[in-house]
C-alpha positions in Angstrom: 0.0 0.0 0.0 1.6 3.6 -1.0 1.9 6.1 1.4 -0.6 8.2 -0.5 -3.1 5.5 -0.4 -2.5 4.9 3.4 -3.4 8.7 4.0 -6.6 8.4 1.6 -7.5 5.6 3.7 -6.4 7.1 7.3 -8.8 10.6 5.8 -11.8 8.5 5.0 -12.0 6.5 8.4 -11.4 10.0 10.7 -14.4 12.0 8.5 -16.6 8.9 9.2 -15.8 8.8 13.0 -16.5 12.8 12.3 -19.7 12.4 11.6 -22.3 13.5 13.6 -24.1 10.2 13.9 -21.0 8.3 14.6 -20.7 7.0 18.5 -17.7 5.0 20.1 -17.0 2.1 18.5 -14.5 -1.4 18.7 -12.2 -2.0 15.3 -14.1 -4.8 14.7 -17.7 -2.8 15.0 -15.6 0.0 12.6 -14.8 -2.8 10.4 -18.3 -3.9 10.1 -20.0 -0.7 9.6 -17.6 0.0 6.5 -17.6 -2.9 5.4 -14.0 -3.7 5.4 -13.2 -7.1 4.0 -10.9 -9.7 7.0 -7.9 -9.2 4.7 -7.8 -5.8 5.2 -8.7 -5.1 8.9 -4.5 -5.3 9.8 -4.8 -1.9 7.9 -7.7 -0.5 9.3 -5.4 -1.6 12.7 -2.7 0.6 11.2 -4.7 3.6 10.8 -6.5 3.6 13.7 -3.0 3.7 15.6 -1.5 5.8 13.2 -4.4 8.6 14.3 -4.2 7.6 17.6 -0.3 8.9 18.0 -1.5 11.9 15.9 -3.8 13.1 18.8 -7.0 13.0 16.6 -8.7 9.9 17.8 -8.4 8.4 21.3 -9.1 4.9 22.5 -10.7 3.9 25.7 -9.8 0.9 28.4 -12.4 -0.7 26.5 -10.8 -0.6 23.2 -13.6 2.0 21.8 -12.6 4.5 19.4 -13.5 8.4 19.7 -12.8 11.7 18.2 -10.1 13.7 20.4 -11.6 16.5 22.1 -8.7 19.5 21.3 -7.4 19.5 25.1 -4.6 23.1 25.9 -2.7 22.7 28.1 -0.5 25.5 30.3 2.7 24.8 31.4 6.0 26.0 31.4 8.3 25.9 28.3 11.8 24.4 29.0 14.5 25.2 25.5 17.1 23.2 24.6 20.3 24.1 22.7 19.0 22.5 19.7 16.2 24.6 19.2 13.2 22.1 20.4 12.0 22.0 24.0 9.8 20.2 26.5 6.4 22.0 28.4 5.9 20.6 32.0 2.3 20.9 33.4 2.0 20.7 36.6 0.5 17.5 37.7 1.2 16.3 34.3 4.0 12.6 35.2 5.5 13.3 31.9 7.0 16.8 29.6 5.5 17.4 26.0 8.2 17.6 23.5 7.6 21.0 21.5 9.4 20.6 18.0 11.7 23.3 17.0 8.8 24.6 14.0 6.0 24.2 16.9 7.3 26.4 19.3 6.0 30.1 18.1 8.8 32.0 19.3 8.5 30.9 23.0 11.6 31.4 24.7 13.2 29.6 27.9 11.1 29.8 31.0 7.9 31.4 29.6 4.7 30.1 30.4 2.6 28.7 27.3 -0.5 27.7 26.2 -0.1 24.2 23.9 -2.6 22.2 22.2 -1.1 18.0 21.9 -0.1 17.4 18.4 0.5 13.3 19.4 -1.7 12.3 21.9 0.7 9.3 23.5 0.2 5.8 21.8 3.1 4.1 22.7 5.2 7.7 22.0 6.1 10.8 23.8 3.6 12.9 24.0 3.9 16.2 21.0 2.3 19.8 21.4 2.0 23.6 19.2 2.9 26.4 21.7 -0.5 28.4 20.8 0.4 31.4 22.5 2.9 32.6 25.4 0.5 33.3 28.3 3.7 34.9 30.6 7.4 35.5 29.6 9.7 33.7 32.1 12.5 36.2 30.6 12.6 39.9 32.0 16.3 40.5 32.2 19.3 38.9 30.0 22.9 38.9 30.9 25.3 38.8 28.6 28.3 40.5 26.3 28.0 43.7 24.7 29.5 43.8 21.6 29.4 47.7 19.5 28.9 47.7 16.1 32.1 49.5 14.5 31.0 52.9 13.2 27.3 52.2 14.2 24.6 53.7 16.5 24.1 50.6 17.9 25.1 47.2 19.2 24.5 43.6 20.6 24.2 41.7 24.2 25.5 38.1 23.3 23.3 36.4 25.8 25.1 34.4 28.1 21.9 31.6 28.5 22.3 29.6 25.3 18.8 28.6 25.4 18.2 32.2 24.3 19.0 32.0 20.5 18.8 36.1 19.4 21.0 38.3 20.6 19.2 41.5 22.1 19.5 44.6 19.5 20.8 47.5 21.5 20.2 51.5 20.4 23.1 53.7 21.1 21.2 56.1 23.4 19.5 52.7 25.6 23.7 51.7 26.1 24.4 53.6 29.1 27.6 54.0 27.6 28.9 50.4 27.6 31.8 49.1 25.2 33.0 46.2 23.9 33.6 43.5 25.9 31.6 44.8 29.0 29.3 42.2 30.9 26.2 43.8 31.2 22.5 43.4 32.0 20.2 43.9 29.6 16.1 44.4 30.3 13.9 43.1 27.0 11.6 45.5 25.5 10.7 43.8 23.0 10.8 39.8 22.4 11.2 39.6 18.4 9.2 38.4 16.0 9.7 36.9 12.3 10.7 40.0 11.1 12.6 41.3 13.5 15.0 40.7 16.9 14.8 41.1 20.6 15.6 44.5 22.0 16.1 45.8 24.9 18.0 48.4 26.9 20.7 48.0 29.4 20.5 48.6 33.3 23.5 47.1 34.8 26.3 47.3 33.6 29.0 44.5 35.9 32.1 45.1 34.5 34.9 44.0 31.6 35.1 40.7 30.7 38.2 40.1 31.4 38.0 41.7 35.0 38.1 39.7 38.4 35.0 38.5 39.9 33.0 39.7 36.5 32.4 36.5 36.0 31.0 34.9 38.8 28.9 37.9 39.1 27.2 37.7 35.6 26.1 33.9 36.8 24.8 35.5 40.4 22.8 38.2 37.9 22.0 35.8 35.3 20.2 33.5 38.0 18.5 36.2 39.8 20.4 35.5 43.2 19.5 38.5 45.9 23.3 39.3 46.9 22.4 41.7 49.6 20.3 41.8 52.3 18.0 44.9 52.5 18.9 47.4 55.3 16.0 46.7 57.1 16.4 42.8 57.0 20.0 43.4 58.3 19.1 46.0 61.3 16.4 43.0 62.1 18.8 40.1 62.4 21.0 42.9 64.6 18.7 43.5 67.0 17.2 39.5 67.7 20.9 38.1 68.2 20.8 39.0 71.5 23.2 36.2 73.8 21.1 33.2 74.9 19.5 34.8 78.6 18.0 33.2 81.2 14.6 33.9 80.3 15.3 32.5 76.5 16.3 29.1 78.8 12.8 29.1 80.1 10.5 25.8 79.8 13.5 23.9 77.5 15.3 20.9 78.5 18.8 21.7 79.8 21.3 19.1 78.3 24.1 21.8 78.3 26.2 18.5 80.6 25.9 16.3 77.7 29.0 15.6 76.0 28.1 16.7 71.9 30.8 18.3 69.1 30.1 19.4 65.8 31.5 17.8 63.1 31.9 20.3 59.4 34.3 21.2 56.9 37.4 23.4 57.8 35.7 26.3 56.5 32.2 26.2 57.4 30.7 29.2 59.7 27.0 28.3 59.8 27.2 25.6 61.8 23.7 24.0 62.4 24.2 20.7 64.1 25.5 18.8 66.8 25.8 15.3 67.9 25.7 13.5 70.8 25.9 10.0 71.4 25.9 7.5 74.7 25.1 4.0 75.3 22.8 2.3 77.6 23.5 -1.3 78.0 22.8 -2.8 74.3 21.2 0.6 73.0 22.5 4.0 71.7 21.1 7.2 73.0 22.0 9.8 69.7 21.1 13.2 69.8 21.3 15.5 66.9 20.8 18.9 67.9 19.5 21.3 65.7 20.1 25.4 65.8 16.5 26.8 67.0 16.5 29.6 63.8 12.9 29.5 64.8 13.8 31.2 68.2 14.8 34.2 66.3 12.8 34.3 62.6 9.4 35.0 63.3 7.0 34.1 60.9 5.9 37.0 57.9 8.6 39.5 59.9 10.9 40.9 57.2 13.6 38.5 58.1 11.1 35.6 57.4 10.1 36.7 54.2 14.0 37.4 52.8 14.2 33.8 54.0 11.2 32.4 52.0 12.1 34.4 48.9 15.7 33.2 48.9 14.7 29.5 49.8 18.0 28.2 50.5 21.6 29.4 50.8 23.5 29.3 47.4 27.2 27.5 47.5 29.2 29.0 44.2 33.0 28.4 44.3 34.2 31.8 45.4 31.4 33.2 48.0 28.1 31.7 49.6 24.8 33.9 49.1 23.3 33.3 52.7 19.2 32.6 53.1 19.8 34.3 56.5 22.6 37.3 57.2 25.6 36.6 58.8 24.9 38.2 62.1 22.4 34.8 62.8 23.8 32.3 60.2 27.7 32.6 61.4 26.5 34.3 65.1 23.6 33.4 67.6 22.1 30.4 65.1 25.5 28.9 64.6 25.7 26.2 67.1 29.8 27.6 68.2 31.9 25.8 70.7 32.2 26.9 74.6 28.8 29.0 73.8 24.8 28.1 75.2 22.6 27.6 72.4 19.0 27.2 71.7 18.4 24.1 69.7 15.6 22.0 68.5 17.0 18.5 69.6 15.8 14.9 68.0 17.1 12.0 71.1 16.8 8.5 69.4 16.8 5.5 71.6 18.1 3.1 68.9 18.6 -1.0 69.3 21.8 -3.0 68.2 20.2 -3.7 65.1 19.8 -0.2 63.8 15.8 0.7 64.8 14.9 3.8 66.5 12.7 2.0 69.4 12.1 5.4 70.7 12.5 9.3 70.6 11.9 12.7 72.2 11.8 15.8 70.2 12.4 18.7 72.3 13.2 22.1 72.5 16.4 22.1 74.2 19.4 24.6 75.6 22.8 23.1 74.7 26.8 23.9 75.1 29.1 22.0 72.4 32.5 21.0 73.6 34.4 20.9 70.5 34.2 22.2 66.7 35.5 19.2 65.2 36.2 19.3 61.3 36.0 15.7 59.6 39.6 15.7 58.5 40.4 15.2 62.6 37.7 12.8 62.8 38.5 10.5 60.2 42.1 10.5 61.9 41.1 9.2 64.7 38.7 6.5 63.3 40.2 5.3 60.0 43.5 6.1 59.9 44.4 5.5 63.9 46.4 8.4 64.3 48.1 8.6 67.4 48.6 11.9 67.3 44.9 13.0 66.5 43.9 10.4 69.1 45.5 12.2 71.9 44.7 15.4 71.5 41.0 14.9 71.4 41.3 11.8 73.9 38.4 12.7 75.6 36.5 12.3 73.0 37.9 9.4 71.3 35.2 6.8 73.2 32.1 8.4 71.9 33.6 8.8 68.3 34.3 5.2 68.1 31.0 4.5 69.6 29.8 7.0 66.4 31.9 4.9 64.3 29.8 1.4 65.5 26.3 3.3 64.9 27.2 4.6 62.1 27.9 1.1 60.2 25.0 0.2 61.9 22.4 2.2 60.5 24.4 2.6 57.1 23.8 -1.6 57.0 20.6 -0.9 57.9 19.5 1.2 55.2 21.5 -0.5 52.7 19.4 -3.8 53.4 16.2 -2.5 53.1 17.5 -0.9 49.7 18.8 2.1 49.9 20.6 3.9 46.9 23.7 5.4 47.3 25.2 7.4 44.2 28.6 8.3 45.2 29.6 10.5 42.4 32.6 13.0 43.1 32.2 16.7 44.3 34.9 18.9 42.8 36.9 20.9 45.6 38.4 23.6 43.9 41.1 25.9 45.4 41.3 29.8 44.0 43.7 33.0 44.6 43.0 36.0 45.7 42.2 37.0 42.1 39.6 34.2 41.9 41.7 32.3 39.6 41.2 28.1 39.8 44.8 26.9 41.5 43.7 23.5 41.9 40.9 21.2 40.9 40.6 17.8 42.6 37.4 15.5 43.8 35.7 16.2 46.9 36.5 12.9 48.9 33.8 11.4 51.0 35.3 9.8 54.4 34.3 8.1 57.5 33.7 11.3 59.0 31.0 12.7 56.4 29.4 9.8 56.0 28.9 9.4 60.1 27.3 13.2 60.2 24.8 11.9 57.3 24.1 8.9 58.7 23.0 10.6 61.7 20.8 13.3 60.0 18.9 10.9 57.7 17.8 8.7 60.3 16.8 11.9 62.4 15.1 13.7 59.3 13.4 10.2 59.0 12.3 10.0 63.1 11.0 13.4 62.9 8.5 12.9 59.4 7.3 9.1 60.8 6.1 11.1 63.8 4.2 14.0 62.5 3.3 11.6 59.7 1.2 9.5 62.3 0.0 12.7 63.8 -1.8 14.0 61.1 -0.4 17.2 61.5 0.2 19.4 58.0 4.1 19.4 57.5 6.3 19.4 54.3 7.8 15.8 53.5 10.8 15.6 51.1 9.8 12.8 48.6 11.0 11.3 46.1 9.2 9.6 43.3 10.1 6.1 41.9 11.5 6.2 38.1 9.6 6.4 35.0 8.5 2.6 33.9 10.0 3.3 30.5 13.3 4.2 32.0 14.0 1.4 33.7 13.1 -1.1 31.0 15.5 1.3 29.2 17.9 0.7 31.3 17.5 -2.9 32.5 17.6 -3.3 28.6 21.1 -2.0 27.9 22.9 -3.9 31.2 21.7 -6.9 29.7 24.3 -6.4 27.4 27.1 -6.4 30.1 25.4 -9.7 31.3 23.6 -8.1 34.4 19.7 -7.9 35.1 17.4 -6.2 37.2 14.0 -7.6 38.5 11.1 -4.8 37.1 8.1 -5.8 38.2 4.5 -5.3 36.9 4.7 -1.1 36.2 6.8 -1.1 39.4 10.9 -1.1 40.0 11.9 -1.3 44.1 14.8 0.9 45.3 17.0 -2.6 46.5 17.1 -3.8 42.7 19.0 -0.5 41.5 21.1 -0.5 45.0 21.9 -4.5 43.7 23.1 -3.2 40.6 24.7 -0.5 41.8 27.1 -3.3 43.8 27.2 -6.2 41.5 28.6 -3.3 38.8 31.5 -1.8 41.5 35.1 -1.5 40.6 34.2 -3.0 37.1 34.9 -0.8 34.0 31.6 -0.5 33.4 30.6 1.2 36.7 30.7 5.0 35.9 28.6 4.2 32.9 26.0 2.2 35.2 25.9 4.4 37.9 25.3 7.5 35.5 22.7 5.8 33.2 20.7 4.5 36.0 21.2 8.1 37.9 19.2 9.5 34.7 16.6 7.3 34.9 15.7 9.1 38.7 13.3 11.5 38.9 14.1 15.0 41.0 13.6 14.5 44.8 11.3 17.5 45.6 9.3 19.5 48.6 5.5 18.6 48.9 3.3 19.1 51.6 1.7 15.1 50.9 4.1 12.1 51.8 4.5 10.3 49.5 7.8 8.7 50.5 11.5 8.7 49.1 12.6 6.1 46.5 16.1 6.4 47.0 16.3 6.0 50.4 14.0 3.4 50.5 11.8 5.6 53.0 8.3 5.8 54.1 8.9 8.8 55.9 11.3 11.6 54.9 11.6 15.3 55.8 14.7 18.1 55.8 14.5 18.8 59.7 18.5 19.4 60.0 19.7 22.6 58.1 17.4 25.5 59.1 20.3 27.7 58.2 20.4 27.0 54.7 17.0 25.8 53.6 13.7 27.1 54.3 11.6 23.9 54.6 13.2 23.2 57.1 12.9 26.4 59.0 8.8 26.0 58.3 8.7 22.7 60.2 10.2 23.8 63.2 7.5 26.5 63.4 5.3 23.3 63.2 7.0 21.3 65.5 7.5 24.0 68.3 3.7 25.0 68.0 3.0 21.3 68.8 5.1 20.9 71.2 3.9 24.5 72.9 0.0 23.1 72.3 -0.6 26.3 69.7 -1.3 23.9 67.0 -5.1 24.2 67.3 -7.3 23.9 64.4 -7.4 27.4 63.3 -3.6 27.4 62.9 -3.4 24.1 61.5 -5.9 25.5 58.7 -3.3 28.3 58.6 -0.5 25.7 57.9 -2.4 23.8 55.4 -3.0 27.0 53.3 0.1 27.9 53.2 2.0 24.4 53.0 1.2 23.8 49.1 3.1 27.2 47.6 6.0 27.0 50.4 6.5 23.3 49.0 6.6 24.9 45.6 8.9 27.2 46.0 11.0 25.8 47.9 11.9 23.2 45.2 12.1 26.2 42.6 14.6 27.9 44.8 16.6 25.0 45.1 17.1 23.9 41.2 18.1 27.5 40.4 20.5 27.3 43.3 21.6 23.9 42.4 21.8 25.4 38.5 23.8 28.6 39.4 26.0 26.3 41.6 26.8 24.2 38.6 27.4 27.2 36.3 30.2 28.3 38.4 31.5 25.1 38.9 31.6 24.7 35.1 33.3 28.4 34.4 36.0 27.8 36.8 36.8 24.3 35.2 37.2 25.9 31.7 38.9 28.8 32.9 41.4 26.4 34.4 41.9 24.4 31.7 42.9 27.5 29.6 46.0 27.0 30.8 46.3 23.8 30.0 46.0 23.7 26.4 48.6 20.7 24.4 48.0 18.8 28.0 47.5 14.9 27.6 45.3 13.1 30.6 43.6 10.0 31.1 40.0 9.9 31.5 37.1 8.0 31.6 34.1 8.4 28.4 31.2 9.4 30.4 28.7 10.7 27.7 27.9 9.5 24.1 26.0 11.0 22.0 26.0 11.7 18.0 28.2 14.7 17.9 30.9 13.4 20.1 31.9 11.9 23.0 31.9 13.2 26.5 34.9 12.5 28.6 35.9 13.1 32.6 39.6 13.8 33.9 40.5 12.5 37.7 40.2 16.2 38.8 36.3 15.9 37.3 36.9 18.5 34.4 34.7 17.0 31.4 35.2 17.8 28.0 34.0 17.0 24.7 35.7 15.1 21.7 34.0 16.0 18.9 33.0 13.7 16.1 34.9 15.7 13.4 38.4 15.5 15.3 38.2 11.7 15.2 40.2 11.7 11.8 41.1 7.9 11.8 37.3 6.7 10.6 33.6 7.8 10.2 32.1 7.0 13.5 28.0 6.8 13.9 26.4 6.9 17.3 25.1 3.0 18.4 21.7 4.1 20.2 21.3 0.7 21.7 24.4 0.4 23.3 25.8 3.6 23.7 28.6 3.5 21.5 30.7 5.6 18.6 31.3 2.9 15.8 34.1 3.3 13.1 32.3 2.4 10.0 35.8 1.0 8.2 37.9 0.0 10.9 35.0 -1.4 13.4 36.9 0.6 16.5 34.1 1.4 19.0 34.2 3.7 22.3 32.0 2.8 24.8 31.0 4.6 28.2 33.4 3.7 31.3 36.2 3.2 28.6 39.7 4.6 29.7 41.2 7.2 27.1 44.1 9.4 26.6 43.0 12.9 25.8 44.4 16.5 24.4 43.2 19.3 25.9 42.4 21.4 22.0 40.3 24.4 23.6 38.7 25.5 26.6 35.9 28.4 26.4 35.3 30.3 29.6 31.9 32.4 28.3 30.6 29.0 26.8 31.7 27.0 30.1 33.3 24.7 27.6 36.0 22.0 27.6 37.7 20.4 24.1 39.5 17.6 24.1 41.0 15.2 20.8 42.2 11.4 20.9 46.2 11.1 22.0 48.0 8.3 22.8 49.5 7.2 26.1 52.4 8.1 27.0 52.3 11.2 25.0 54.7 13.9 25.5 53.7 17.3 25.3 57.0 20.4 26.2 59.1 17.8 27.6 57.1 16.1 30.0 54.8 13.2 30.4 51.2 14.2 31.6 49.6 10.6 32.7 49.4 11.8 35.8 49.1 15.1 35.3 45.6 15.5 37.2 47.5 14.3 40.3 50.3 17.0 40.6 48.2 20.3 39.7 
């Protein structure tokens, strides 16, 4: 049958089911109605799917056919660099895919109206942006580039999901030149005919200029940099030292032994730890900074908090939810000073179970800031040294060191995931400039501290879970079904398997996979692939429970500090444990509950994204220097254009497609792979390669790399190890 004859067909069967008279029908009633010979009805199968995936037709549970009732949809429009994008609607499980000719000059972030082009079927869902309800787009950063002997000029934005640079009149310049980093606010968004415009209202500095940088990302992401004057005289006057009257009604544990345990160069230090044992059981406290104590709810402090959402981490500053006079001050839980905390003491068996627990408001003194370099001393490594000095201590860190093994076994039986992908730690100068790039290495002390907070953030949701009471739960959601077959697909090819069950995939088979695949070549490639197939953990005011930690229970209860749900529940919890929680202000709670959820998991992606960004420029910027340098690293990303691949310091860089000079390689979509069409050489992810650094872009946040050959020499030296001696 010819394709033309298939559509004459296909346009005959959808003005039938048109017609006015027509009612829901089975194939086989459609077949009879029209008369369609046996011999034919695999075609009238055909069609019917074929306007099915087209959106025009649906079919019910019962296998009855029906026109499609035009259904719009409003969501927001996500770009990607190739032009196309994806709408998410809220409540919607899964994004519509816009096509690069569908999307009607929507640009990154807006909010859209769409109508479904493919309905589902078996496919990805398809949609027409019908017209762009809100711009998500109000300001653009970027580089200003003048035209040469022209009244006019360009922003070059630096988000390359904006395609159009921003037309820029003389006289709307504010006298910026070449090169300058600026702000730019859109006036107007373009059309066929013509480009964006706008006018510039910031303008940060030269390119080429310290910090310029760092700060276009901080602009470019909308992070609030400064506190407002009134915010800041607030904080001043409620970090007042802890009185006697603050002390009032709170349980006194100021005897206990407890320490902190943080980096070397953290300030805001929120929690403490204490730990005993009672015959067979552990008594562990983790003590929590009482922010609530001093950021009452809708004052101005509150709502700087609520707006900002969460502290931001980039790799030369931190942008603080609260200011510094409560965040590195009277909320900081400092050593040799009382504190007001919100404490969670766990009663917990040999085995690992919390058998019981008090959640109390409590006034504490730690003993000791420890950092977890001194900790994993004294635990791992033995040191006698280490050991001596904090001797006094040494019993209850080993007794930390038990639990902690404990609880980790725990969780790991019951199926708990545990992606332990490497942070970078990056050193700068004074200047800013990257010194030194290495991986962020997790140790027995970091692990003990997280331990400890998960199985409290868990105590503290199971009980106000079982209370009824309105609180915000952070839950994650198990994987798309599609994913996962995906995915349990494609290990099959490196002889593993995964158990999926009927539309359902348990946490314990992806940990089991996750330790059948370690210290094999293949791991990185595993663990990424089945990292991709997660969903985003997120802030909801519903438990729904947290796939990845295998939990029925799960809140953020331990960083009030730095993140705002968690500053919202201990409002909660201190009204209930006060007896204020009557119904009228539980009402309040549940009204405000679904937006603070909302936001708060807003707040945290751009943080997360901004974090990233820097992360990224710094990385480039380094490897500037580096240009002609051969490494070893590991392919981490395949795709048709190229192949990604990671240094030991985490830098990862692209080899492009058209550098690989030796053969024509095409991208294996099955098994991940770059196949040489003439000499059969293929590169798969978790392969070990040597690698040229070609380029590195810091605007783009860009890394190049081409194929080299071990043992390369590049000025005089060899560079295997290379990543080691920066």
């Amino acid at each position: 049958m010819t394709d033309q004859f298939f559509e004459e067909r296909k346009q005959k069967i959808y003005r039938f089911m048109q017609d006015g008279l027509y009612v829901p029908m089975k194939q086989k009633e459609i077949a009879a109605v029209l008369q369609i010979p046996r011999e034919e009805r695999d075609e009238l199968r055909k069609i019917l799917e074929a306007l099915t995936e087209e959106g025009k037709i649906t079919v019910s549970k019962r296998g009855k056919y029906s026109l499609s009732k035009e259904i719009r949809l409003t969501g927001v429009f996500r770009a990607n660099l190739k032009g196309f994008g994806f709408v998410t609607v809220e409540g919607e499980d899964e994004d519509i895919y816009i096509r690069e000719d569908q999307t009607n000059g929507a640009m990154d972030k807006d909010t859209v109206e769409i109508t479904l082009t493919r309905a589902g079927g078996g496919r990805h869902r398809e949609g027409r942006v019908q017209k762009i309800v809100k711009r998500g787009t109000a300001r653009v950063v970027g580089l200003f580039q003048m035209n040469p002997g022209k009244n006019y000029g360009f922003v070059l934005p630096d988000n390359q999901k904006l395609f159009h640079d921003i037309f820029i009149p003389a006289e709307r310049s504010m006298g910026a030149v070449d090169g300058h980093k600026v702000v730019a606010e859109l006036t107007f968004y373009g059309d066929e005919k013509r480009k964006p415009e706008g006018k510039i209202v910031e303008i940060l500095g030269h390119v080429n200029d310290p910090g310029t940088d760092i700060l276009s990302i901080v602009k470019a992401y909308d992070l609030p940099a400064e506190f407002p004057e009134k915010v800041l005289n607030q904080a001043a006057r409620v970090a007042k030292p802890v009185s006697g009257a603050d002390m009032a009604g709170r349980k006194d544990i100021r005897d206990w032994q407890m320490v902190t345990i943080d980096g070397e160069d953290a300030k805001d230090l929120d929690d403490a730890v204490s730990l005993v044992k009672e015959g067979d059981h552990y008594i562990l406290g983790v003590h929590i900074a009482d922010v609530a104590n001093y950021v009452q709810e809708n004052s101005a402090l509150d709502r700087e908090a609520y707006e900002r959402g969460t502290s931001v981490y980039l790799v030369d500053r931190v942008i603080p939810m609260l200011p510094h006079t409560l965040s590195n001050g009277i909320c900081s839980l400092n050593a040799g000073e009382d504190r007001l905390a919100l404490s969670c003491i766990m009663k917990i068996d040999p085995a690992g179970h919390v058998i019981d627990h008090e959640i109390a408001e409590t006034v504490i003194h730690v003993d000791r800031r420890m950092s977890y370099t001194a900790v994993n001393k004294i635990l791992e490594d033995q040191d006698p040294e280490e050991r001596e000095k904090y001797r006094e201590l040494v019993p209850m860190f080993e007794r930390m060191g038990e639990l902690s093994h404990i609880i980790r076994e725990r969780r790991k039986k019951r199926g708990s995931i545990d992606f332990d992908f490497p942070e970078t730690k990056m050193i700068l100068n004074e200047k800013g400039e990257p010194l030194e790039l290495k991986p962020y290495e997790r140790n027995t002390a970091t692990r003990l501290i997280e331990d400890f907070m998960l199985l409290a953030n868990e105590t503290v949701a199971e009980d106000y879970y079982w209370q009824e009471l309105p609180f915000l739960y952070r839950t994650h959601e198990a994987p798309d079904e599609e994913k996962i077959r995906a995915l349990a697909t494609f290990i099959h090819n490196f002889g593993y398997s995964m158990h999926v069950g009927n539309r359902e995939i348990r946490p314990g088979e992806v940990q089991k996979l996750l330790t059948k695949v370690e210290g094999t070549p293949e791991e990185p490639l595993i663990a990424r692939l089945a990292l991709r197939s997660m969903k985003q953990a997120r802030y909801t005011e519903e438990n729904t429970g947290h796939f990845g930690l295998a939990a029925n229970y799960y809140t953020h209860f331990t960083s009030p500090i730095r993140r705002y749900p968690d500053l919202q529940i201990h409002r909660i919890i201190k009204d209930h444990l006060r007896g204020r929680l009557n119904e009228k202000k539980m009402e309040h709670y549940r009204s405000i509950l679904p937006e603070a959820a909302k936001h708060s998991s807003e707040t945290e992606r751009r943080a997360e994204e901004a974090e990233r960004e820097t992360i990224k420029l710094k990385k480039a910027e380094y490897m500037q220097k580096r240009i002609g340098k051969v490494y070893e690293g590991v392919i981490s990303g395949i795709t048709k254009w190229g192949m990604y691949v990671e240094l030991p310091n985490t830098v990862e860089g692209l080899v492009h497609v058209v550098s690989m000079k030796d053969d024509h390689y095409e991208y294996d979509e099955r098994s991940y792979e770059l196949a040489g069409v003439h000499t059969g050489r293929r590169y798969r992810l978790g392969e070990r390669i040597f690698v040229r650094v070609t380029g590195a872009d810091r605007l783009q946040r860009t890394v190049d790399f081409e194929i080299a050959e071990e043992g390369e020499e590049d000025n005089g030296e060899k560079n295997r190890h290379e990543t080691d001696r920066q």
